[in-house]
N, CA, C and O atoms as a CHARMM CRD file, in Angstrom:
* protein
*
  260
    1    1 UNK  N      0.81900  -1.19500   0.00000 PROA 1      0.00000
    2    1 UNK  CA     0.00000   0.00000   0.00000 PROA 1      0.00000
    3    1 UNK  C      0.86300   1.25900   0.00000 PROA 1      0.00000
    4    1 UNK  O      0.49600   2.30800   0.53000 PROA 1      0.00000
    5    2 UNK  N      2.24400   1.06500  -0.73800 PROA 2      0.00000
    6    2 UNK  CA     2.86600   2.04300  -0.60700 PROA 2      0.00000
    7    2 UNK  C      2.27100   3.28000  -1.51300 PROA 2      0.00000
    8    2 UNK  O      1.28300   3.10400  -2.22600 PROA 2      0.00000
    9    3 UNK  N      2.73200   4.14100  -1.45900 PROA 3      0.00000
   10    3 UNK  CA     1.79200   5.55300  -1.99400 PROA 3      0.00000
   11    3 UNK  C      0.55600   5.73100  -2.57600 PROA 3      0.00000
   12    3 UNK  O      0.20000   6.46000  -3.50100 PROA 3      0.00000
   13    4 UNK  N     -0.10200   4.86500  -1.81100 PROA 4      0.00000
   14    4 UNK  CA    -1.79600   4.85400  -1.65500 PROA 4      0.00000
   15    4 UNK  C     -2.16600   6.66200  -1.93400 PROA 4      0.00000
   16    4 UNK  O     -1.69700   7.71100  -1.49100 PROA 4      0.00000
   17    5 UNK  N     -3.05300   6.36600  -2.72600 PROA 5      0.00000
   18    5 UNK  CA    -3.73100   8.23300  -2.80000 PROA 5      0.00000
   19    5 UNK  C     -5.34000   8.22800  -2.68800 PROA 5      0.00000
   20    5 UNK  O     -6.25700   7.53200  -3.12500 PROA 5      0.00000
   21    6 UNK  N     -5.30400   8.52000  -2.47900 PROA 6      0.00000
   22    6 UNK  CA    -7.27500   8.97400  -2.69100 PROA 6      0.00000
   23    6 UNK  C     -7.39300  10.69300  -2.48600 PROA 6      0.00000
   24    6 UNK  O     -6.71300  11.69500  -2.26400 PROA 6      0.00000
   25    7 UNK  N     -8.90500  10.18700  -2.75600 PROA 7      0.00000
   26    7 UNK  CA    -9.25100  12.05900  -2.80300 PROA 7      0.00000
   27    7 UNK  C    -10.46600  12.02700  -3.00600 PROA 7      0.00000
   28    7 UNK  O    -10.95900  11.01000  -3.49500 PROA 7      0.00000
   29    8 UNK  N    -11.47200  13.43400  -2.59100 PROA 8      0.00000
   30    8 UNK  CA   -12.97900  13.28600  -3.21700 PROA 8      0.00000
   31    8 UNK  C    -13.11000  14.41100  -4.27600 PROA 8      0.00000
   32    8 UNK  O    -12.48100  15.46700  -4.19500 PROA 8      0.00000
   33    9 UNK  N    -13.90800  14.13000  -5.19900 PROA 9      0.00000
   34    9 UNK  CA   -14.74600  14.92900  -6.05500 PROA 9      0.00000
   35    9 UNK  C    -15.92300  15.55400  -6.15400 PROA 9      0.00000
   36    9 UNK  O    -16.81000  14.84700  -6.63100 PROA 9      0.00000
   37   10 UNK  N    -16.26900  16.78900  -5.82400 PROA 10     0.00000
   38   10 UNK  CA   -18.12400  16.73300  -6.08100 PROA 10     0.00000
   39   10 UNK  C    -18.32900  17.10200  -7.60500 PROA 10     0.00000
   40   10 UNK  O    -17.58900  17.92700  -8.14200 PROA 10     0.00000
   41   11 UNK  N    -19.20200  16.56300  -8.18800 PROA 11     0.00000
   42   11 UNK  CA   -19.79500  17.04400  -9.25600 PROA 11     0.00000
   43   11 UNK  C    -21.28300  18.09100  -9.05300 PROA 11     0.00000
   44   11 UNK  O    -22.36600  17.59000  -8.75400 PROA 11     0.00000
   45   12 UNK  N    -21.15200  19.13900  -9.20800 PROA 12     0.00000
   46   12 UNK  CA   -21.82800  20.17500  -9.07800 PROA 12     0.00000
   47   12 UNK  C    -22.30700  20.87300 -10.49900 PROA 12     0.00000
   48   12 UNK  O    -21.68400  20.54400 -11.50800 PROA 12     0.00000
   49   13 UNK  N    -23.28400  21.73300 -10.60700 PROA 13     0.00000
   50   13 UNK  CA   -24.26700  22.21100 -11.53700 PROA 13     0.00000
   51   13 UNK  C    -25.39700  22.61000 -11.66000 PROA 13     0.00000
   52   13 UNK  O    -26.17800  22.24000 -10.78400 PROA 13     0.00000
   53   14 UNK  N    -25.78400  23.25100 -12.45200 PROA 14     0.00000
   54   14 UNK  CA   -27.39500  23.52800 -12.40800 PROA 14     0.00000
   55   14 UNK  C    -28.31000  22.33900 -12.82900 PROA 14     0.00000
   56   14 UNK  O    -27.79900  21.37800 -13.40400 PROA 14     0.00000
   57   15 UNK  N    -29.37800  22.36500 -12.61500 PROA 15     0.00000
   58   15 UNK  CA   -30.27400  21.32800 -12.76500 PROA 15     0.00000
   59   15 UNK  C    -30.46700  20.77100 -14.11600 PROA 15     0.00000
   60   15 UNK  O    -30.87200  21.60200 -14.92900 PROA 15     0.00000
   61   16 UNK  N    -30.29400  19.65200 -14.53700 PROA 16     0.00000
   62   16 UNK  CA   -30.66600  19.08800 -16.04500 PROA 16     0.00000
   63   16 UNK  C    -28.97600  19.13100 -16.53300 PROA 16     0.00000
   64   16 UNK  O    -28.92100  19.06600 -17.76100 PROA 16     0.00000
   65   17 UNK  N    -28.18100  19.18400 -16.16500 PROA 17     0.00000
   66   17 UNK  CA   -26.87100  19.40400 -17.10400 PROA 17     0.00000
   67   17 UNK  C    -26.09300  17.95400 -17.22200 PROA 17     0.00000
   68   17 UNK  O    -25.21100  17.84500 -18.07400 PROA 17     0.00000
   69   18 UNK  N    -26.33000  17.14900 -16.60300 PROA 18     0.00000
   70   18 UNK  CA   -26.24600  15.66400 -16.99400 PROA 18     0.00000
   71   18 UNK  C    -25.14700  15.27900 -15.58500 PROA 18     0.00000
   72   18 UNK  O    -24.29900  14.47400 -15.97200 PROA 18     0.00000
   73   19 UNK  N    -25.00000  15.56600 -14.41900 PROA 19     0.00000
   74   19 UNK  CA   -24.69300  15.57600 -13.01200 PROA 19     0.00000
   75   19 UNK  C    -24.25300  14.09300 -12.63300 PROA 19     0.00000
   76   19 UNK  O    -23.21700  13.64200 -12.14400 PROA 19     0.00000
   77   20 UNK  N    -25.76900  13.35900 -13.16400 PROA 20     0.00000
   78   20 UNK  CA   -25.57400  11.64100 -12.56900 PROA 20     0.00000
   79   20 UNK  C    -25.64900  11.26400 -13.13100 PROA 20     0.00000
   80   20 UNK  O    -26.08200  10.15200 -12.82800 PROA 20     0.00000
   81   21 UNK  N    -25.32900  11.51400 -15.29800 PROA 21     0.00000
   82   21 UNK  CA   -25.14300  10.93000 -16.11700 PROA 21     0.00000
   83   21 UNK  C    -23.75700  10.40800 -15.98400 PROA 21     0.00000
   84   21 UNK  O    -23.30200   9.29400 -16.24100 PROA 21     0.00000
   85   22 UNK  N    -23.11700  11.64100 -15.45300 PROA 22     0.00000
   86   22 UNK  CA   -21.37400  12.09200 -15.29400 PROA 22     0.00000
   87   22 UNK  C    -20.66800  11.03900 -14.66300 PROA 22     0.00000
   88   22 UNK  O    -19.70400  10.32900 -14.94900 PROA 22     0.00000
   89   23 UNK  N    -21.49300  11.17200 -13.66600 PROA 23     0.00000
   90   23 UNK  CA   -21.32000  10.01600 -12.13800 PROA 23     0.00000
   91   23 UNK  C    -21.52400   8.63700 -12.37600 PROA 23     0.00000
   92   23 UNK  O    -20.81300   7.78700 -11.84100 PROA 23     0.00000
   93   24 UNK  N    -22.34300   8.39400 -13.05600 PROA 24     0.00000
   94   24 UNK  CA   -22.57100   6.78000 -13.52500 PROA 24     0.00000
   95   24 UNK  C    -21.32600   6.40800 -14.76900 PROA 24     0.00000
   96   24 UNK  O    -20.93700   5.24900 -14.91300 PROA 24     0.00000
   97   25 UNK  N    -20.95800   7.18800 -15.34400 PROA 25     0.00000
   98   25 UNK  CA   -20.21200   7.15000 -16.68200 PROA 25     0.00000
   99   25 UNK  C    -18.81700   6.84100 -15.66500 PROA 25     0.00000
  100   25 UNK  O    -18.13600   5.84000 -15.88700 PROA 25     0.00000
  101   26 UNK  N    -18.59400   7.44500 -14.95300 PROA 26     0.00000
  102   26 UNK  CA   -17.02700   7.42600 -14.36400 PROA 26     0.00000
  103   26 UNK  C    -17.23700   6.60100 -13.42500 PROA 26     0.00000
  104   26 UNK  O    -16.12600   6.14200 -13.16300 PROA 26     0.00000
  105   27 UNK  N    -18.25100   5.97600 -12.53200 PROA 27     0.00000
  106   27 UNK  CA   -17.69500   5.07500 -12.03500 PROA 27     0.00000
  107   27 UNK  C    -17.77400   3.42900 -12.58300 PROA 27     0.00000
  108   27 UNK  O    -17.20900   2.43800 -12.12100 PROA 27     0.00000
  109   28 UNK  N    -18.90800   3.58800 -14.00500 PROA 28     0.00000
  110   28 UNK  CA   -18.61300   2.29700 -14.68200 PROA 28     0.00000
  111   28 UNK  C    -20.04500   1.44400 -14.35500 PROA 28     0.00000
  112   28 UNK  O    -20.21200   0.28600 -14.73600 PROA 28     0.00000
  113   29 UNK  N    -21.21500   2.34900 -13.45300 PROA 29     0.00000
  114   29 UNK  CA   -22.51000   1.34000 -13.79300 PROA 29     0.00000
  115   29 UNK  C    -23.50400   2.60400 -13.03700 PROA 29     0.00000
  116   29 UNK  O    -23.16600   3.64300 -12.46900 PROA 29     0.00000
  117   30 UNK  N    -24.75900   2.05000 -13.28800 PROA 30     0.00000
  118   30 UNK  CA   -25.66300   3.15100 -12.96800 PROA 30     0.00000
  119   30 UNK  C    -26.23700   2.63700 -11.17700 PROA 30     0.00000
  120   30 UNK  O    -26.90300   1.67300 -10.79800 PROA 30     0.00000
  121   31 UNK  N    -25.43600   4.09900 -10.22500 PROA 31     0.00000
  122   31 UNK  CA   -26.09500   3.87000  -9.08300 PROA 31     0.00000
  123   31 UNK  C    -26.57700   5.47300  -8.87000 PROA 31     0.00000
  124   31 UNK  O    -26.74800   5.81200  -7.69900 PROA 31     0.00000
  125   32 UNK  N    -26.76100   6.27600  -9.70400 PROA 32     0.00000
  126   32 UNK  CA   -27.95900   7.53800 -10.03200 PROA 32     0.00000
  127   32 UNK  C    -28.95300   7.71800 -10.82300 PROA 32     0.00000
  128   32 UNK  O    -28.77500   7.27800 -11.95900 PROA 32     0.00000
  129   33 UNK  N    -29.81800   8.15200 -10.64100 PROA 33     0.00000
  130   33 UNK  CA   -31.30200   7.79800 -11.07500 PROA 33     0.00000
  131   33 UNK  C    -31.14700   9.16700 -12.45400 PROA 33     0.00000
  132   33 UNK  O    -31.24100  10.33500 -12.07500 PROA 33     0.00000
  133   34 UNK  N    -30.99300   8.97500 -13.46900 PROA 34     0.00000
  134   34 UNK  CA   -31.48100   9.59400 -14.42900 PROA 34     0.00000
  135   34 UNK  C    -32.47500  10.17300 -14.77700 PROA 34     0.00000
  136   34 UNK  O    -33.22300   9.22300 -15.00800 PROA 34     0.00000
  137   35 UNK  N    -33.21500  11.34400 -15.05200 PROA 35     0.00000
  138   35 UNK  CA   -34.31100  11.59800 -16.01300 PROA 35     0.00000
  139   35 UNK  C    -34.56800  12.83800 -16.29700 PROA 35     0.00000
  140   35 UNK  O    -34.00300  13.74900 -15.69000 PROA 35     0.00000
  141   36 UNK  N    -35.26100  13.00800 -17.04800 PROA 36     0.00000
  142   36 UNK  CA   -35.46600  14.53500 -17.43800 PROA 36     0.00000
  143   36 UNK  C    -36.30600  15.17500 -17.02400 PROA 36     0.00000
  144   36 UNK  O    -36.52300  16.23700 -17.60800 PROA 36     0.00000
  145   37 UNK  N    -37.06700  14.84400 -15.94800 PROA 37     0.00000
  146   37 UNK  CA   -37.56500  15.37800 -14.84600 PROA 37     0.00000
  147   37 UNK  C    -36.74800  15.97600 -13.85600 PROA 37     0.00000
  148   37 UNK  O    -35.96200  15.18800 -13.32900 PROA 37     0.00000
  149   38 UNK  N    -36.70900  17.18200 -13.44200 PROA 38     0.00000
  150   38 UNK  CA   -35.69000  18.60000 -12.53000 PROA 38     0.00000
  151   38 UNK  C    -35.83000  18.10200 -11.29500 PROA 38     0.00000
  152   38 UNK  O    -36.92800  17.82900 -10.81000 PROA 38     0.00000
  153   39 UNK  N    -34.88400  17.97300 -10.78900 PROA 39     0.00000
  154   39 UNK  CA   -34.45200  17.65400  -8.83100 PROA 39     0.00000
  155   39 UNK  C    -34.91000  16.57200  -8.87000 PROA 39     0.00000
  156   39 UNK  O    -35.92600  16.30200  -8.22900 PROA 39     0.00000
  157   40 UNK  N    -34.18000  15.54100  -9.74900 PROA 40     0.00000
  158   40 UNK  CA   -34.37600  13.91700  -9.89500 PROA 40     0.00000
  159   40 UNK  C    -33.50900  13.46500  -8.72900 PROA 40     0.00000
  160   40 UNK  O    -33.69500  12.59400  -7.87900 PROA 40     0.00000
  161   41 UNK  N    -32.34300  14.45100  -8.97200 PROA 41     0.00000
  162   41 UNK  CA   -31.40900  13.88500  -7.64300 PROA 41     0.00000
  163   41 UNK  C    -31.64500  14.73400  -6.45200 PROA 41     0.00000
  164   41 UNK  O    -31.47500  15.89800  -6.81400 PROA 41     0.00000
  165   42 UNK  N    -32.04300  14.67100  -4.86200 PROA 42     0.00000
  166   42 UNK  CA   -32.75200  14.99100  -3.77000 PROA 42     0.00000
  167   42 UNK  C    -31.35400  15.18400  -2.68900 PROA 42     0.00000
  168   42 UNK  O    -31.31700  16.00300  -1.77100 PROA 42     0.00000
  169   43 UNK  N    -30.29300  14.26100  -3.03400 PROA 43     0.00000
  170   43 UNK  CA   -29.81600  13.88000  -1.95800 PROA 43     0.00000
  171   43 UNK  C    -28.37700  13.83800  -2.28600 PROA 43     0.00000
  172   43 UNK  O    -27.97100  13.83700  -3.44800 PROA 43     0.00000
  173   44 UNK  N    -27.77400  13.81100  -1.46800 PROA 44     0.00000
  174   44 UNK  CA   -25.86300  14.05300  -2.31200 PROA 44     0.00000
  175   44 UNK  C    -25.92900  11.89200  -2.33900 PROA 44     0.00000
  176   44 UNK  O    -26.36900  11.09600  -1.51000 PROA 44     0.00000
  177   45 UNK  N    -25.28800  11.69700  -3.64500 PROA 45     0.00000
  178   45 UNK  CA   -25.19600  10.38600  -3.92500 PROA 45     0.00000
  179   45 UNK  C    -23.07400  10.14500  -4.13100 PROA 45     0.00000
  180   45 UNK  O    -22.22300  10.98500  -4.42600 PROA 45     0.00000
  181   46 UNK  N    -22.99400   9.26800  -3.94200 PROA 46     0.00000
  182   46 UNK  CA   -21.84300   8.91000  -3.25800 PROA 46     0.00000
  183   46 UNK  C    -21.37500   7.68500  -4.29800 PROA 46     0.00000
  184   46 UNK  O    -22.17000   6.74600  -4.26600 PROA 46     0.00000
  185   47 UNK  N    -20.47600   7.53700  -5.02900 PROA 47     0.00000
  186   47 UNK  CA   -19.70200   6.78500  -5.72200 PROA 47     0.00000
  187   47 UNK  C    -18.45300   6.52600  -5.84600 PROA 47     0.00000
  188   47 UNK  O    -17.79500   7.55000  -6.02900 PROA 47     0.00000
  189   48 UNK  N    -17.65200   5.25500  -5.81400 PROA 48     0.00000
  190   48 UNK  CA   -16.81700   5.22800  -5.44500 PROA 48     0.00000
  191   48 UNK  C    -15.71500   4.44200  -6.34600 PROA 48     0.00000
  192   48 UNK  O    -16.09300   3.28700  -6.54200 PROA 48     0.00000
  193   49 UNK  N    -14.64300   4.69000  -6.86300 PROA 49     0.00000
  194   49 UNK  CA   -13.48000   4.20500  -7.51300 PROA 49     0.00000
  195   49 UNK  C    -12.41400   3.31400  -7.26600 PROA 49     0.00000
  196   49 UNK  O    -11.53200   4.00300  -6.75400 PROA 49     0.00000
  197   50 UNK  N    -11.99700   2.05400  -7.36700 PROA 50     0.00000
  198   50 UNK  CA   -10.89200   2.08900  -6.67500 PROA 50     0.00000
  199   50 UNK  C     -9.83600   1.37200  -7.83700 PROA 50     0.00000
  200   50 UNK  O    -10.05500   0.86700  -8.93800 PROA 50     0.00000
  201   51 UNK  N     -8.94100   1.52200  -7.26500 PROA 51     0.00000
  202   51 UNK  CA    -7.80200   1.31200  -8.42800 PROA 51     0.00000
  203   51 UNK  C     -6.50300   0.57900  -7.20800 PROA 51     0.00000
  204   51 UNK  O     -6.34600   0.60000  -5.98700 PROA 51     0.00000
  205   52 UNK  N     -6.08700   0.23400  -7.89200 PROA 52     0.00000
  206   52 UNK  CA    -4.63900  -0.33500  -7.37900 PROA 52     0.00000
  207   52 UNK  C     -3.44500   0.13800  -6.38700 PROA 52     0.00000
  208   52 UNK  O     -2.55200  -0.44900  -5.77500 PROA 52     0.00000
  209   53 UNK  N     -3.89500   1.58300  -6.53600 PROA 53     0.00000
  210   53 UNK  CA    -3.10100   2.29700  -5.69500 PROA 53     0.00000
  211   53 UNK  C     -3.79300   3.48700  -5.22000 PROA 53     0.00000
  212   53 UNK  O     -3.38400   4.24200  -4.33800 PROA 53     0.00000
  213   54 UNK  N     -5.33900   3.63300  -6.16300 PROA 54     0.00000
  214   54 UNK  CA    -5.85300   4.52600  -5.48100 PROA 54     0.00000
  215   54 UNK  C     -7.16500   4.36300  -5.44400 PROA 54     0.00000
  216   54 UNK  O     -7.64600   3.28000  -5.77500 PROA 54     0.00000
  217   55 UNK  N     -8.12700   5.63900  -4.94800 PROA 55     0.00000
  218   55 UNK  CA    -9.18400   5.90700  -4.62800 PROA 55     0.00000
  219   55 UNK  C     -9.89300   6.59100  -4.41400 PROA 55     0.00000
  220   55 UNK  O     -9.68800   7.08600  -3.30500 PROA 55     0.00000
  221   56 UNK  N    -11.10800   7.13600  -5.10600 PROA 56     0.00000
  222   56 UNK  CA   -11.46900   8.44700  -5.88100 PROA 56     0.00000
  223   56 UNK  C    -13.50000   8.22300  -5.08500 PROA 56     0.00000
  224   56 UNK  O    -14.26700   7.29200  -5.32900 PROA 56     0.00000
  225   57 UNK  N    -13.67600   9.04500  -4.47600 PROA 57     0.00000
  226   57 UNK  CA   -14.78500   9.17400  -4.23700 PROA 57     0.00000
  227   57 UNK  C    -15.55400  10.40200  -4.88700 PROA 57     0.00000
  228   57 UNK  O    -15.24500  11.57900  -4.70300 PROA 57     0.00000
  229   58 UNK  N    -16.82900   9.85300  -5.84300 PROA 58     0.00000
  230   58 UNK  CA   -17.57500  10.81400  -6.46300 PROA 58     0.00000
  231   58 UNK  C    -18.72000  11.45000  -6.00900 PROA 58     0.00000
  232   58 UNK  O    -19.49400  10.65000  -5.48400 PROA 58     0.00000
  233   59 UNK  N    -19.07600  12.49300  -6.01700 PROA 59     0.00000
  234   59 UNK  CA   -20.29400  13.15300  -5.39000 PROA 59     0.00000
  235   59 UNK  C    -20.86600  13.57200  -5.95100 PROA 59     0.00000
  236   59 UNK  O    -20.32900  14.44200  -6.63800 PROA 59     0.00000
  237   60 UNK  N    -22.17800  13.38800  -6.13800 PROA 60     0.00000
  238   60 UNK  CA   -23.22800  14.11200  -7.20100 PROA 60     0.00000
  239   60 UNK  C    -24.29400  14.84000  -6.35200 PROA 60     0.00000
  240   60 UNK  O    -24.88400  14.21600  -5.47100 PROA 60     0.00000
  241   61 UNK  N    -24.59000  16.30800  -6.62100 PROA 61     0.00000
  242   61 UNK  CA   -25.14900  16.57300  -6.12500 PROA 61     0.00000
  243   61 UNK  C    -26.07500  17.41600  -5.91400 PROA 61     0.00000
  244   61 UNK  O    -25.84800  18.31300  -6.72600 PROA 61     0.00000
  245   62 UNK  N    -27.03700  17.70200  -5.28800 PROA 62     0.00000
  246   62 UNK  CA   -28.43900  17.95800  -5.75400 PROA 62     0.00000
  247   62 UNK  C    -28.23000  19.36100  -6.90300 PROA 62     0.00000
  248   62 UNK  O    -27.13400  19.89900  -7.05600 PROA 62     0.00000
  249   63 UNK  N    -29.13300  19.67700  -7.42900 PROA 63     0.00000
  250   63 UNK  CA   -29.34500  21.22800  -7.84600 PROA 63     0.00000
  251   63 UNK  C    -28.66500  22.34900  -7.36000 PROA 63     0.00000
  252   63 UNK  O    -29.20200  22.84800  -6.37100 PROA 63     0.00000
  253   64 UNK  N    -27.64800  22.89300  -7.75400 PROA 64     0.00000
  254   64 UNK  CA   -27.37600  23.90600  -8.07000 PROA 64     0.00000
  255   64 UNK  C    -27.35900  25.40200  -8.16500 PROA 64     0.00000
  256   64 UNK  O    -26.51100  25.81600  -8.95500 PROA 64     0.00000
  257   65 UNK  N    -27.93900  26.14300  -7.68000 PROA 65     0.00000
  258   65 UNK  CA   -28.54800  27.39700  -8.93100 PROA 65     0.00000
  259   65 UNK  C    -27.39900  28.44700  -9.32400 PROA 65     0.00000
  260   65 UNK  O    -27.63200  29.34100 -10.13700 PROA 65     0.00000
């Protein structure tokens, strides 16, 4: 576990700009609810990366303005 890294990310934006399209795309499967219905996402959603030496936590999160 020598030079282990991690770190977090939020993904932030105005409403409809594709937030937990972003979030599902980078971590590789869908655990955010999509749609084109406004304040689909309610709640900060939490995704997570891990790699070999590291570890990347994603944040998606509500609306914006």
């Amino acid at each position: 576990m020598e030079n282990f890294k991690s770190g977090f990310v939020s993904i932030i934006g105005k409403t409809n700009v594709g937030k937990s399209t972003l979030l599902n795309a980078l971590v590789g499967e869908k655990i955010a609810i999509m749609a084109n219905k406004t304040q689909t996402t309610r709640t900060a959603i939490k995704g997570i990366v891990n790699r070999e030496n590291a570890q990347i936590v994603f944040i998606d999160t509500p609306r914006n303005s």
